[in-house]
N, C-alpha and C positions, 0 to 999 in steps of 0.2 A: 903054620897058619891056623891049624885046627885048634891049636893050644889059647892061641890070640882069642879066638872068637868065642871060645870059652868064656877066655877070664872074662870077655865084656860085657857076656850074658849073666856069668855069676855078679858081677858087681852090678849093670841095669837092677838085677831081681834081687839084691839086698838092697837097694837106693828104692825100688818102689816099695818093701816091707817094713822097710821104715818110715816113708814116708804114710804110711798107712798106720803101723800101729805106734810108732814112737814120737814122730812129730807132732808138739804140742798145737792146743787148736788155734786157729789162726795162723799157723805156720806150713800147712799143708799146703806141697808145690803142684802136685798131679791130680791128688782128692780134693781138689777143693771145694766138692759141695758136701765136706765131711764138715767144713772151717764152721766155726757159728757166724749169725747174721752182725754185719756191722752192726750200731746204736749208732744214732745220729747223734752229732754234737747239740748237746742243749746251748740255745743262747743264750747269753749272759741277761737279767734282769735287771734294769733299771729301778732302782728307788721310787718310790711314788713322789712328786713332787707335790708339799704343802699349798692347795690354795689361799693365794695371797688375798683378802678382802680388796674390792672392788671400791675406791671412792671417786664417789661420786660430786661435782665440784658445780653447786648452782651457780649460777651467773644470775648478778641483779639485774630485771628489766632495766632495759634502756628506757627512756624518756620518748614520746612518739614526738616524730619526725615533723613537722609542720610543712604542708606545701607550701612549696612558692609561687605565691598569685604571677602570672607572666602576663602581661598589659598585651592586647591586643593591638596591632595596628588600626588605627583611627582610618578604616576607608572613607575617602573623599567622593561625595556625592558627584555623578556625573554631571557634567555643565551640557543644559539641553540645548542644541543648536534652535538655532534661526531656523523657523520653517521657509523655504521658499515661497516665493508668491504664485498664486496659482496663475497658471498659465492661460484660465479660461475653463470652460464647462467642463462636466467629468461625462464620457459616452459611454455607456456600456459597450462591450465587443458585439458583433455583428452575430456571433453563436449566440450570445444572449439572446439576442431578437429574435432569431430563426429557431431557436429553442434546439442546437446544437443541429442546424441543418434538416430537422424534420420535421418544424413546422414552417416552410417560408407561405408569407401571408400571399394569399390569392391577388390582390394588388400587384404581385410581382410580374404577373403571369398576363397576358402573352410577352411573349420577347423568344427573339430568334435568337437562337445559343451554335456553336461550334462543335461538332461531333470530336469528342476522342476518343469513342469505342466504334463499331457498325454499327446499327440500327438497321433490323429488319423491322417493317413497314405491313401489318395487317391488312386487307378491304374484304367485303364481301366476297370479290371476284377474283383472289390473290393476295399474293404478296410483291413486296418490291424491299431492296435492302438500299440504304445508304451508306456509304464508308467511312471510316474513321478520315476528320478533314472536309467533310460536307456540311453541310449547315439545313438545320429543321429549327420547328417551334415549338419550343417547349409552354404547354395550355396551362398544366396543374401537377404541383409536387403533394406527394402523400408518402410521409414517412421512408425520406429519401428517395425515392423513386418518383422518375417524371415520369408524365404523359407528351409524350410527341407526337408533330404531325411534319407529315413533310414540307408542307408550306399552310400559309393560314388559315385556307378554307378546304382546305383536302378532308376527304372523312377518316382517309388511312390513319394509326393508331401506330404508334410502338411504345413500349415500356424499356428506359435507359436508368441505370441509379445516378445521380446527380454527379459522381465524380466523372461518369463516362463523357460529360460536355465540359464546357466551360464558365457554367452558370455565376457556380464559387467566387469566379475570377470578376466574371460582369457585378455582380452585386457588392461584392470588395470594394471595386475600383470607385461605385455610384456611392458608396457607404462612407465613403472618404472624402468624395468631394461633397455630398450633404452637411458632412461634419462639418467643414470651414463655412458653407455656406448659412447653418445653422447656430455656429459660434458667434459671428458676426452681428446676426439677428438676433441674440440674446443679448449681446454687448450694447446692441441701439437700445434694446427695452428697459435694461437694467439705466442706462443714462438717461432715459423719456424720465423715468420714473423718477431718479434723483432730480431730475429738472424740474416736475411737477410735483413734489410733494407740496403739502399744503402748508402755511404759512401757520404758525401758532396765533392764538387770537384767544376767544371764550371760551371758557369749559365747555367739554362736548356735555351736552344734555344729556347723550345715552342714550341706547336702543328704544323703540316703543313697545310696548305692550303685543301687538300686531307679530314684533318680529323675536321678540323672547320670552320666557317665563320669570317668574319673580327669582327665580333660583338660575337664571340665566341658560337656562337651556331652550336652542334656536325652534320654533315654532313654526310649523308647517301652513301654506297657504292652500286655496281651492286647487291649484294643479299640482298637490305633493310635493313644491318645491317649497324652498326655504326663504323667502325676502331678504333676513340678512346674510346669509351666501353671495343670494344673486347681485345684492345690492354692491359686495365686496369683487364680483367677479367684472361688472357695469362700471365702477370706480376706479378701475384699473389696479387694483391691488394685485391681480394675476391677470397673464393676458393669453395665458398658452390653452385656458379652459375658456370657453365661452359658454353662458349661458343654453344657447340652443345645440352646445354638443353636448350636455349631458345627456346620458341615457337611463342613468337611474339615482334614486337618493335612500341612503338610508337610516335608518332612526340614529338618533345624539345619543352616544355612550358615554356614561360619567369616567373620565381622564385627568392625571395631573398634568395642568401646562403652566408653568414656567414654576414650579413649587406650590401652587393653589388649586385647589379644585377645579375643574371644566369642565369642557365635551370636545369629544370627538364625531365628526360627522364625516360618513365616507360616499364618495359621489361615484359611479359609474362615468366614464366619460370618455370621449375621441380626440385624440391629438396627433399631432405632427411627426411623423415620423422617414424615416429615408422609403418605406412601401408607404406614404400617402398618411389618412388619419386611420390610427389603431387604435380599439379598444384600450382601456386600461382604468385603473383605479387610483384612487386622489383621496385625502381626508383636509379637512378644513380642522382646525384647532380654536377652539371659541373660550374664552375668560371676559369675565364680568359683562358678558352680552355684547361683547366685540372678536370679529374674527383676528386672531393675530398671527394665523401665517398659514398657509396648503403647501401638503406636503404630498409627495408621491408614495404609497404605502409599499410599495417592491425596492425602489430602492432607496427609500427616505430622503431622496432630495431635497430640494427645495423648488415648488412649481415656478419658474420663470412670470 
């Protein structure tokens, strides 16, 4: 055994002395950081390749394009109906009158209304309430708000706003049936008048002196009214102004009526209404010293 472990120690330590001093470099199994460093493989070099010239190939403009005009459809004018035939006078809404419920005119007032809030009741000496469902007298509205009393001659006081009763409803209901009662009476005056128009005959002579100017503007008499006004309102040309309800007259302002030169004269005056006669304002239209129509200036009417 001894002899064994010899020989494989002599031979291990001739295999490392040569591996050290006899193996060529690169070759070394145990030294190998005796070996020299690899070199990287160089890569191969491609050729340069000759830039080929670049042509360049114009194109001849095209010719421009012409739009094509595209014809519009020929829209056909609407065909305007038939107006219906009026059915009778136009009314304003009952908010117009009332000036949307806070003005109603003092003419309304007294009238017994239907409570539909409470009403407490002021006096000197107390109070007293009414229930919703009682009935009091409404004196005077001020910007929606009434004044009640609990019966006509009572001094007691309360304040209700005008939806707390049934006012709305009462003045509606009277506002409706004036309506037909007023339509009717405008349809008698309108056919008075086609009845009695006057018969053609001689040239009218025209205004006097008295009642125009040379330039035809209407001339004021001693009570600041106007003769040809009154004369036209007396002849029945209007029948809804009377003479003795105007309440004021104002100066003739240069106007076009019917394409020529005029005047406009505007009248203060009291007419018919569903609260009795009310204020309101009218203009008369005057051409060559003849009035030719009144008109209401609120809502451009035509005065009946």
């Amino acid at each position: 055994m001894k002899s064994l472990f010899y020989t494989i120690l002599i031979i291990g330590g001739v295999f490392l002395a040569y591996d050290y001093f006899g193996a060529p470099p690169g070759k070394k199994l145990v030294f190998k950081s005796l070996n020299p460093p690899v070199k990287p493989k160089a890569l191969p070099v491609k050729p340069a390749e000759e830039e080929k010239p670049v042509v360049v190939i114009k194109e001849s403009p095209s010719a421009p394009v012409k739009p094509v005009a595209v014809e519009k459809p020929v829209e056909k004018a609407p065909v305007p109906k038939p107006e219906a035939a009026s059915s009778g006078p136009k009314f304003e809404p009952i908010e117009a009158l009332t000036g949307n419920w806070l003005k109603i005119p003092a003419s309304a007032f007294p009238r017994e209304v239907k409570l539909v809030q409470d009403a407490m009741f002021k006096m000197s000496v107390g109070s007293s309430k009414i229930a919703a469902g009682g009935k009091a007298y409404a004196l005077a509205a001020d910007n929606g708000v009434l004044t009640l009393a609990p019966t006509a001659s009572s001094p007691a006081r309360a304040q209700l706003a005008i939806d707390g009763t049934d006012l709305k409803a009462q003045l509606n209901a009277s506002y409706e049936k004036w309506k037909i009662t007023r339509a009717e009476e405008l349809k008698a005056i309108a056919a008075n008048k086609l009845q009695n128009q006057p018969v053609a005959s001689a040239p009218d002579a025209g205004p006097s002196s008295s009642e125009v100017e040379a330039d035809g503007k209407p001339v004021r008499d001693s009570t600041s009214g106007y003769p040809l006004l009154i004369a036209s309102m007396k002849r029945g040309q209007i029948t809804e102004i009377k003479p003795e309800n105007v309440t004021s007259w104002q100066d003739p302002q240069p106007t076009v009526v019917q394409g020529k030169p005029g005047w406009a004269v505007k009248v203060g005056c009291n007419v018919k209404t569903v609260f009795g006669l009310q204020p309101t304002e009218a203009q008369a239209l005057v051409l060559n010293g003849k009035v030719i129509g009144w008109y209401y200036t609120g809502s451009g009417e035509e005065v009946p």
